[in-house]
C-alpha positions as CSV (number, residue, x, y, z in Angstrom):
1,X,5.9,-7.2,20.3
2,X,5.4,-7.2,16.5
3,X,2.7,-4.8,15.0
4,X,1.0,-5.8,11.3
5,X,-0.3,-3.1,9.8
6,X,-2.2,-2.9,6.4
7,X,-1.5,0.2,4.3
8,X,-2.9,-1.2,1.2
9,X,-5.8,-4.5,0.9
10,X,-6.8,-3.4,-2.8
11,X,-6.6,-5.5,-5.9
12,X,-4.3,-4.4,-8.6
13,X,-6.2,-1.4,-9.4
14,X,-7.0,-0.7,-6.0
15,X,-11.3,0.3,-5.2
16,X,-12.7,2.4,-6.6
17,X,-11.8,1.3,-10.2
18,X,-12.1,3.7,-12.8
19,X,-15.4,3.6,-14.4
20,X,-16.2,0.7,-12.2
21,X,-20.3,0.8,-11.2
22,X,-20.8,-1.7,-8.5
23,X,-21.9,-1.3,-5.1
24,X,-18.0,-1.4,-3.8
25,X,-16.6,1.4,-5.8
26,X,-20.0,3.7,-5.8
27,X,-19.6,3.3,-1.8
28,X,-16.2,3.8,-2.0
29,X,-16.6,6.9,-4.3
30,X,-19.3,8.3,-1.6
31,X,-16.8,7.1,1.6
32,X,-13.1,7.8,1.6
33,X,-12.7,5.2,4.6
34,X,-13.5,2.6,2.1
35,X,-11.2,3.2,-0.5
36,X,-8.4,0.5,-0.8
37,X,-4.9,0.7,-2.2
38,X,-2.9,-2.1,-3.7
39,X,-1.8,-4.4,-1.6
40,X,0.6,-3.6,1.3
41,X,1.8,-5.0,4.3
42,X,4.2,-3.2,7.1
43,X,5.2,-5.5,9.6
44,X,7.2,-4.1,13.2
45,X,9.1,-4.9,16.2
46,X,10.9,-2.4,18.4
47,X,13.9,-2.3,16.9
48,X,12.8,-3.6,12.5
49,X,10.6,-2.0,10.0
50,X,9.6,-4.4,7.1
51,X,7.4,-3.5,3.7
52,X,6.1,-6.2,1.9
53,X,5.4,-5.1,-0.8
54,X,5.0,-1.0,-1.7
55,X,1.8,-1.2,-4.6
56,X,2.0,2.9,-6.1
57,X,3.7,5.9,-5.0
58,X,0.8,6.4,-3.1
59,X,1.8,4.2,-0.3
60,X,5.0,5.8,0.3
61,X,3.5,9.4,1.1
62,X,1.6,7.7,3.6
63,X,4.9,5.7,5.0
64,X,7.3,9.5,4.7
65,X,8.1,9.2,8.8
66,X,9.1,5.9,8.7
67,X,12.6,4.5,8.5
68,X,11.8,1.1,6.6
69,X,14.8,-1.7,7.2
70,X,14.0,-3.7,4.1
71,X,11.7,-4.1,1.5
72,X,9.9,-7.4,0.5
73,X,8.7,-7.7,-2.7
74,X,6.5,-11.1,-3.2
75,X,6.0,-11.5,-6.7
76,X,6.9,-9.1,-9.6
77,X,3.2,-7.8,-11.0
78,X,3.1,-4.2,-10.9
79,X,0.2,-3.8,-8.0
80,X,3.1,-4.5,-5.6
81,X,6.8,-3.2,-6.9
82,X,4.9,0.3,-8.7
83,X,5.9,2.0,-5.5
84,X,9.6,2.0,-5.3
85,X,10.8,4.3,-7.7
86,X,9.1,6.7,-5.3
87,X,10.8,4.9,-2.4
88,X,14.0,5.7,-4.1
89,X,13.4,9.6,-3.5
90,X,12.0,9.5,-0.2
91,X,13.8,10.4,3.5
């Protein structure tokens, strides 16, 4: 069975946005549930862990039990290699 799972569904700045007033980041000022990382995706079979892509640092505190196989990296903007450096350090 392979699991999907979606650390991060943000935009490069993730939501809220600093200084950002519209209805998304106000409600996800008010609501922690609705805030949104960079984009992230961890993909898992029984046996294989795969990131694609690891947005901030912020994504790898959340991912510290995990033994990752390999990491993915789509496309070289920052939203979605920031994180490695972090990755680097972790367990």
């Amino acid at each position: 069975m392979l699991t999907i799972t979606l650390p991060g569904t943000g935009d490069a700045a993730g939501i809220p946005v600093h200084g950002c007033d519209t209805p998304s980041c106000e409600e996800a000022r008010r609501y922690p549930w609705l805030r949104r990382l960079q984009t992230c995706v961890l993909v898992q079979s029984k046996t294989t862990s795969i990131l694609l892509d690891i947005g901030n640092e912020m994504h790898v505190e959340s991912l510290h039990q995990l033994t990752l196989d390999a990491v993915f990296i789509t496309h070289l903007h920052h939203d979605h290699y920031a994180g490695l450096q972090a990755l680097k350090w972790s367990k």
